[in-house]
C-alpha positions in Angstrom: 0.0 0.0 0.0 1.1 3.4 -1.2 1.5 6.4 1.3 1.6 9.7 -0.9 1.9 13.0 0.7 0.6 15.9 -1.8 2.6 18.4 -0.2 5.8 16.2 -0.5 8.5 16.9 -3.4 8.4 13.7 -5.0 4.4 13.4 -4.7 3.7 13.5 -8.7 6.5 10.5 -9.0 4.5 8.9 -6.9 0.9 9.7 -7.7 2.1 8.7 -11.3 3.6 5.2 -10.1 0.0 4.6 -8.5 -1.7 5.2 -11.9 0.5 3.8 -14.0 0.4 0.2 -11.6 -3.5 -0.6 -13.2 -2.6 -0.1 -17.0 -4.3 -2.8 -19.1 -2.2 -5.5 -19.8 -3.4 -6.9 -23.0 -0.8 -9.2 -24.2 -2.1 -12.5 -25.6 -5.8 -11.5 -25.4 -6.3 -10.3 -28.8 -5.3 -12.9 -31.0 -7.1 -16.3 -29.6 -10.1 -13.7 -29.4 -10.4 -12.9 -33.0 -10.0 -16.7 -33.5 -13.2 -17.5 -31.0 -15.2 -14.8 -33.3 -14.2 -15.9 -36.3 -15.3 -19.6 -35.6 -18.3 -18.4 -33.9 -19.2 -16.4 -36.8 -18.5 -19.1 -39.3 -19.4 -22.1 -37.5 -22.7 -21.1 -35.0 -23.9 -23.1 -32.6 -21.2 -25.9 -33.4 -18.4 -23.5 -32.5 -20.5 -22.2 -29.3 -20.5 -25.9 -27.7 -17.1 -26.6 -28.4 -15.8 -24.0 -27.1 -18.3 -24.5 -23.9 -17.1 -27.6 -23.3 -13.2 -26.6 -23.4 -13.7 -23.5 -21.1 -16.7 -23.9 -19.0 -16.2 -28.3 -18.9 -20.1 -28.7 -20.1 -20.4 -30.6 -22.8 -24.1 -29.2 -24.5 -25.9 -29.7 -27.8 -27.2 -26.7 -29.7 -30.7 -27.9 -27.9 -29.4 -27.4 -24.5 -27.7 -24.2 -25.2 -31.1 -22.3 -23.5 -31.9 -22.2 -19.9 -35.8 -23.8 -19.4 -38.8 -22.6 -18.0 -38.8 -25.1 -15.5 -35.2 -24.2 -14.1 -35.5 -20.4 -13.9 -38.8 -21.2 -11.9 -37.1 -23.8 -9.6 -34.3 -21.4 -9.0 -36.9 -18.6 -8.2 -38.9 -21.0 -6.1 -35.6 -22.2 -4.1 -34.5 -18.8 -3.5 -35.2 -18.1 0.0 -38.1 -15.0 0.9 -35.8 -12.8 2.6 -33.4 -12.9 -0.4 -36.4 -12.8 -2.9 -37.6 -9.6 -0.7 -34.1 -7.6 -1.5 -34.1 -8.8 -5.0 -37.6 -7.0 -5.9 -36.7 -3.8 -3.5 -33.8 -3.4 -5.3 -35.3 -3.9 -8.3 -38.1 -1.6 -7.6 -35.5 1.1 -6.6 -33.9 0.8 -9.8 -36.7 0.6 -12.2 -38.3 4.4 -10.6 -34.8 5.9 -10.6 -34.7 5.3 -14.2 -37.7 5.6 -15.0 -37.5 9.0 -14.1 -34.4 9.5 -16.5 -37.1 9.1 -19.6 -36.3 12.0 -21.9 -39.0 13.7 -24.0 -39.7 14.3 -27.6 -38.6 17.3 -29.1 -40.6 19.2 -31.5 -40.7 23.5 -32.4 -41.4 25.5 -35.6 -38.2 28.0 -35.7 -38.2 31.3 -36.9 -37.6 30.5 -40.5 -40.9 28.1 -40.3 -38.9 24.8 -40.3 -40.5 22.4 -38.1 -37.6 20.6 -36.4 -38.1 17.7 -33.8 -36.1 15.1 -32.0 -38.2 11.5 -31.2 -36.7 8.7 -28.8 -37.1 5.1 -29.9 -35.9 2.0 -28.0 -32.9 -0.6 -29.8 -35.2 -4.0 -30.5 -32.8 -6.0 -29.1 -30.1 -6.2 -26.1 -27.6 -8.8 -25.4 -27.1 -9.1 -21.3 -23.9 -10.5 -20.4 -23.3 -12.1 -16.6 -20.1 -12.8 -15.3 -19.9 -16.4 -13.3 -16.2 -16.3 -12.3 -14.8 -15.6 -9.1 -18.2 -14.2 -7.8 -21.6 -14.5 -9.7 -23.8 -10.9 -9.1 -27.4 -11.0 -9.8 -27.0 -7.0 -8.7 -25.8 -6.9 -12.3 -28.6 -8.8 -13.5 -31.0 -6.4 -12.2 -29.0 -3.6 -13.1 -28.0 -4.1 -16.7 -31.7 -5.7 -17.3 -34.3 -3.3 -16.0 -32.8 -0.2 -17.7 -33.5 -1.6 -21.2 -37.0 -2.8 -19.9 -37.6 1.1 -18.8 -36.8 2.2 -22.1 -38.9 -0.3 -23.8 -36.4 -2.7 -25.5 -38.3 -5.9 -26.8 -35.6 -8.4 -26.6 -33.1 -9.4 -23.6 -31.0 -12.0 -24.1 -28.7 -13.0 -21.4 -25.6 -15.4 -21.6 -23.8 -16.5 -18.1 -21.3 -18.5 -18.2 -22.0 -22.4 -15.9 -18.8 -23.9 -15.2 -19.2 -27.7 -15.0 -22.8 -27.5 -15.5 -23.7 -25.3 -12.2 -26.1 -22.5 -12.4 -26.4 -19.5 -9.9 -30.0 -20.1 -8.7 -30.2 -16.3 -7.1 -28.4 -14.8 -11.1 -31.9 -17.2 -12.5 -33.9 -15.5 -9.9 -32.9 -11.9 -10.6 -33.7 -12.6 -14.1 -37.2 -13.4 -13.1 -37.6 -10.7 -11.1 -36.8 -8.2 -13.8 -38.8 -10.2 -16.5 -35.8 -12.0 -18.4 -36.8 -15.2 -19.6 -34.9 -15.9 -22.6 -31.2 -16.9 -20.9 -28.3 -19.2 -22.4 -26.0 -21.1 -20.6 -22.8 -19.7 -22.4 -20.1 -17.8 -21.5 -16.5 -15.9 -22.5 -15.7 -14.6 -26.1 -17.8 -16.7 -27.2 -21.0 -15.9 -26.1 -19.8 -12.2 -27.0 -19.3 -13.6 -30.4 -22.8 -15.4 -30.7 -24.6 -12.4 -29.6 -23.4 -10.1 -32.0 -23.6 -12.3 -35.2 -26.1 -15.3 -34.0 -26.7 -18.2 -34.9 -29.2 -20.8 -35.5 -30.2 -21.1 -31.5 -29.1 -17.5 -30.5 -30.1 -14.9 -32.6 -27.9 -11.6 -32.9 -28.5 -8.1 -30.9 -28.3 -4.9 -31.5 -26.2 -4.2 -28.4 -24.7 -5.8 -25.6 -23.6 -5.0 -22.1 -22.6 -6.1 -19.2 -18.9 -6.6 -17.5 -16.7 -9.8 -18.0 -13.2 -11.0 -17.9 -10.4 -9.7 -20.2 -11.7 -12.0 -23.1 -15.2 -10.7 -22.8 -13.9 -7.6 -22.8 -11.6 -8.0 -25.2 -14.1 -9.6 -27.1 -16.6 -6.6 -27.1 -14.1 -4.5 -28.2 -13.5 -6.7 -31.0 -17.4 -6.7 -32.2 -17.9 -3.1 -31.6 -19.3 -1.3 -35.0 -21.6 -4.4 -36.0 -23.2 -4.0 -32.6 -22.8 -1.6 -29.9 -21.7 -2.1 -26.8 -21.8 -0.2 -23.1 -18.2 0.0 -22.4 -15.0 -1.9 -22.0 -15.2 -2.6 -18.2 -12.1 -3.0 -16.3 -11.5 -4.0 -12.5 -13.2 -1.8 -9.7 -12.3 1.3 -8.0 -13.3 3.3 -5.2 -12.1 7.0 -4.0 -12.9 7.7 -0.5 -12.4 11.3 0.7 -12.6 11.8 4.3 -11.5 14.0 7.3 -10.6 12.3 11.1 -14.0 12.8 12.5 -14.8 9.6 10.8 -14.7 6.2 12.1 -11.4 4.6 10.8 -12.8 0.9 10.9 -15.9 1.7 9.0 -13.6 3.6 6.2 -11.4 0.5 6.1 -14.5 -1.6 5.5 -15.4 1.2 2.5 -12.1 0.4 1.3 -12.0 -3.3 1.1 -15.7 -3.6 -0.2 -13.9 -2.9 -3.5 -10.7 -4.4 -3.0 -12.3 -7.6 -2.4 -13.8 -7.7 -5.9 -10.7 -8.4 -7.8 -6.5 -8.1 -7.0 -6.5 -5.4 -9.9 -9.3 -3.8 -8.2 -8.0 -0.2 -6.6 -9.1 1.7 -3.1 -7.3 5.0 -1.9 -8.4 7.0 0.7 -7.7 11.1 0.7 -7.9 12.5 3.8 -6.1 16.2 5.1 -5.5 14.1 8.2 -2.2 12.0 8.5 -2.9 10.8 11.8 -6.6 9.2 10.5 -5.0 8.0 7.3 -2.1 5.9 10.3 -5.4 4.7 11.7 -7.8 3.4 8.9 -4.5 1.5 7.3 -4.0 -0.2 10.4 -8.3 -1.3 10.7 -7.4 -2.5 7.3 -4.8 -5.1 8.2 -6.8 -5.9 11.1 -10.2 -6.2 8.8 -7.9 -8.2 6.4 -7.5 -11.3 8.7 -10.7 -11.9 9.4 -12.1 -11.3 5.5 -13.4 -14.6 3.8 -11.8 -12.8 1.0 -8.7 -11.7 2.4 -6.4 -13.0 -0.4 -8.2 -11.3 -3.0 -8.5 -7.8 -0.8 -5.1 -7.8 0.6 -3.1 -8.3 -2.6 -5.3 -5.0 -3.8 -4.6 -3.3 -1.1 -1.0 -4.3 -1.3 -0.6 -3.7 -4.9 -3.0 -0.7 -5.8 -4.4 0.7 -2.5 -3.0 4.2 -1.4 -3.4 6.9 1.4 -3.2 10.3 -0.1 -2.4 13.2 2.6 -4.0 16.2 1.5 -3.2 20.3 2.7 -6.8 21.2 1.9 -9.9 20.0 0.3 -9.4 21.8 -2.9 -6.4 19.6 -3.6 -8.2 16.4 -2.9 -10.6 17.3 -5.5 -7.6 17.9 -8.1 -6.2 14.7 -7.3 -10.0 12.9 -7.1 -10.0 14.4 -11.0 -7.1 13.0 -12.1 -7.9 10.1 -10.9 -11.3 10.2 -12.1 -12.4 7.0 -10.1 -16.0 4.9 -10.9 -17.0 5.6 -7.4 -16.1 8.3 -5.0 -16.8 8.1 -1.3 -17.2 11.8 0.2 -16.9 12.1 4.3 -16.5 15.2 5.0 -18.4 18.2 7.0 -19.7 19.3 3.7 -20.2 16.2 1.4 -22.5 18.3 -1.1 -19.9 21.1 -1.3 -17.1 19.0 -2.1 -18.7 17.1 -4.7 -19.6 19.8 -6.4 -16.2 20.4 -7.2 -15.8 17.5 -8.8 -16.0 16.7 -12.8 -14.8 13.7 -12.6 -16.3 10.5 -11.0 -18.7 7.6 -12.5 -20.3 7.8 -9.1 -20.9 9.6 -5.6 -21.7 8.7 -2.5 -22.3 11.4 0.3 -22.4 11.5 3.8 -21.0 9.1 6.6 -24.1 7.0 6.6 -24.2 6.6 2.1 -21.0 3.6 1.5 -20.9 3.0 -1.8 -22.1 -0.4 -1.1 -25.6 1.1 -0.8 -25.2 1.8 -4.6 -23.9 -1.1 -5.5 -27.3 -3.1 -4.5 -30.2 -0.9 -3.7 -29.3 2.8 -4.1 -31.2 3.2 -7.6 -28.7 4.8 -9.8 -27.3 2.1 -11.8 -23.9 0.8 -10.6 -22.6 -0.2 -14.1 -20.0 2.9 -14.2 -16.6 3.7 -15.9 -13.5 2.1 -14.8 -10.1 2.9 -15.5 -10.4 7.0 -15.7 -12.8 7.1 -18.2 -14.9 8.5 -16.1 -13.5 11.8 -17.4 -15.6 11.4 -20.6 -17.8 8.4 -19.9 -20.7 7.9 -18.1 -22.9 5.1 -16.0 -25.3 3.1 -17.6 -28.6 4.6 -17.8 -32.0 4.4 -20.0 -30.4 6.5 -22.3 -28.0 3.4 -23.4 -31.0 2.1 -24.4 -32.3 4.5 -26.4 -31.7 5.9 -29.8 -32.6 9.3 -31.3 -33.9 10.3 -34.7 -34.0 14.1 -35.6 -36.5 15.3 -37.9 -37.0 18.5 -40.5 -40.3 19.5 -42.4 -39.6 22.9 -44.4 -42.5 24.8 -46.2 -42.6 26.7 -49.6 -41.7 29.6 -47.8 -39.0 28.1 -44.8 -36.8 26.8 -48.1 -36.4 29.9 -49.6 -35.3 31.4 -46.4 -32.5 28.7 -45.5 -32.0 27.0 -48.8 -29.9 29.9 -50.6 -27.1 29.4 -47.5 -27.3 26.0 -48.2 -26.4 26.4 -51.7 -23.6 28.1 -51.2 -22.0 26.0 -48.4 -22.8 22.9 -50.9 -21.2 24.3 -53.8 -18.5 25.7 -51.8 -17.8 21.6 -50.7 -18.0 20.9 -54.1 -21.2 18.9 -54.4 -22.9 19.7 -57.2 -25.4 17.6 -56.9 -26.6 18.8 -53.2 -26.2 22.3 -54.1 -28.5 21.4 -57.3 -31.0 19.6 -55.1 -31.8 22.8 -53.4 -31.5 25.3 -56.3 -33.5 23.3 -58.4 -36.5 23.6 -56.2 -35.8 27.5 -55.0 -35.8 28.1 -58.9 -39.6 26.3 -59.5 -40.3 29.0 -56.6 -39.5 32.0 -58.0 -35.5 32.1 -56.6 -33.2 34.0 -59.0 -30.0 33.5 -56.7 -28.3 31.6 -59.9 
């Protein structure tokens, strides 16, 4: 774990060691992944069980590829009611947060008399992919599904990976719970691969989303442009800004609740108190040896984590935007204040009772948010990755020959005779004599 002192001469050596400790390591990915496209693409459902069977050990005929009826509602029905209760808060939480995000259609008659508009339509179809790794997260499931059932979209197909044949029962349930019925027991590149081209059992999307490993992610990069995609998600990372007044074991525990996703995954604390940042890295050794996941979350913390001393809060929030973390933790007398001086952050959580964790599960706003600095020009997943937009134009008589003489000129000024002529020719049948 990295101690950095802003006010220190060799703090921007430092600062840019911690940054430069999570770059993407890429090496090897690309290559077997354009092979597991290529075969998918060419081969379909035959290249979608073999590769099944050599990653995932579940050897599966193109008939078996989809998850029944029958299991989803056996999963649902196994899933016990206190569990079943949090999944349909959660999900309840969700849907009226983004619910509300639903934009409006746009429509005006400007001063020249052209009608202009803007309309909102959903995509037909959405690919859902769920990670089954190291953890399974029907959170995601809830959160990747019921923003594309807000914004209307028809078709959600899901993939999740089931190594040796085992299915998450409480993933199945979440489905349920947000209305996804059509699911596939597929995983990795190739599940990537047979939702964006199809094939005879899965048929193609018009986007997908949802984290994976390196080759699912490597793998969505690699479709992007015949389909869409949300983003490409790398490991977690939380910023926690906070002064001493605040509990130093319950800021450790905000600090390992991302660590322990993944040993890329990256926690720092900022804090203008050098004494408090002493204390919460000691609660996090001591947290650290009682942690089921302690393996995972130490060798974060060891490798990525970081206590930044601060002089003032106006340079934590220089160094929170250069870092420009998926989630920011504020603790301070003023959380509102501070976060509005941030630009920034995929995510933030206020106040000494708001841990991220609440967003992660049943905060509302979706918890699928940029990773690796791109929060600087990406956002969270929202309705609005569900939607498209189509601008419209009607133009009188009257509106063309205002507008269409500039038009004219700018075409013919491009060099496109044939635009410019579309125009002229009908100014001239009304009377225009601009030549």
């Amino acid at each position: 774990m990295r101690r950095l002192d802003a006010r220190a001469a060799d703090f921007e050596a430092g600062f840019a060691a911690l940054l430069d400790a999570r770059a993407p390591d890429e090496t090897g990915v690309g290559a077997p992944v354009r092979e597991i496209l290529a075969a998918v693409r060419a081969e379909g459902d035959t290249a979608l069980c073999r590769y099944t069977e050599r990653f995932d050990r579940l050897a599966l005929t193109p008939d078996a590829l989809r998850v029944t009826p029958d299991e989803i509602t056996q999963a649902y029905e196994s899933t016990t009611p206190e569990l079943l209760d949090a999944l349909k808060l959660a999900a309840a939480r969700i849907e009226a947060f983004h619910r509300a995000q639903l934009p409006s259609d746009l429509k005006y008659t400007d001063e020249a008399g052209l009608t202009l508009g803007m309309r909102w339509t959903a995509l037909d179809s959405v690919g859902l992919y769920v990670p089954g790794g190291k953890a399974a997260y029907p959170s995601s499931v809830l959160m990747n599904a019921l923003p594309a059932k807000v914004a209307g979209v028809a078709r959600i197909a899901m993939c999740v990976p089931t190594p040796g044949g085992v299915l998450n029962p409480l993933v199945l349930a979440a489905a349920r719970v947000a209305g996804v019925d059509e699911i596939y027991r597929v995983g990795g590149a190739q599940a990537v691969g047979a939702l964006a081209y199809g094939t005879a059992t899965i048929a193609g999307v018009d986007r997908i989303v949802g984290p994976g490993n390196a080759y699912v992610a490597e793998a969505k990069r690699q479709v992007f442009g015949h389909v869409g995609i949300d983003s490409i998600a790398g490991p977690s990372e939380v910023v926690v800004v906070a002064d001493g007044s605040n509990d130093p074991y319950f800021t450790a525990l905000d600090l390992l609740a991302q660590a322990e996703h993944d040993e890329l995954a990256q926690a720092v604390l900022i804090t203008d108190d050098a004494a408090f940042g002493d204390a919460v890295a000691a609660a996090v050794d001591d947290v650290l040896k009682t942690l089921p996941r302690a393996a995972i979350a130490g060798r974060s913390w060891a490798d990525h984590g970081a206590v930044v001393i601060v002089s003032d809060w106006g340079q934590a929030a220089s160094i929170v935007d250069r870092l420009a973390p998926e989630h920011l933790q504020v603790m301070t007398a003023d959380p509102e204040g501070f976060a509005a001086t941030v630009h920034h952050a995929g995510a933030i959580f206020m106040g000494r009772f708001c841990p991220e964790a609440v967003g992660d599960y049943v905060g509302g706003p979706n918890h699928v948010l940029p990773t690796s600095r791109t929060a600087r020009f990406a956002s969270g997943l929202s309705v609005f990755d569900f939607l498209k937009r189509t601008t419209t134009i009607a133009a009188s008589e009257d509106a063309l020959l205002r507008v269409g003489p500039a038009g004219v000129a700018l075409a013919r000024a491009e060099g496109l005779d044939a635009h410019a002529l579309s125009l002229s020719a009908r100014l001239d049948a009304l009377g225009w004599n601009g030549g």
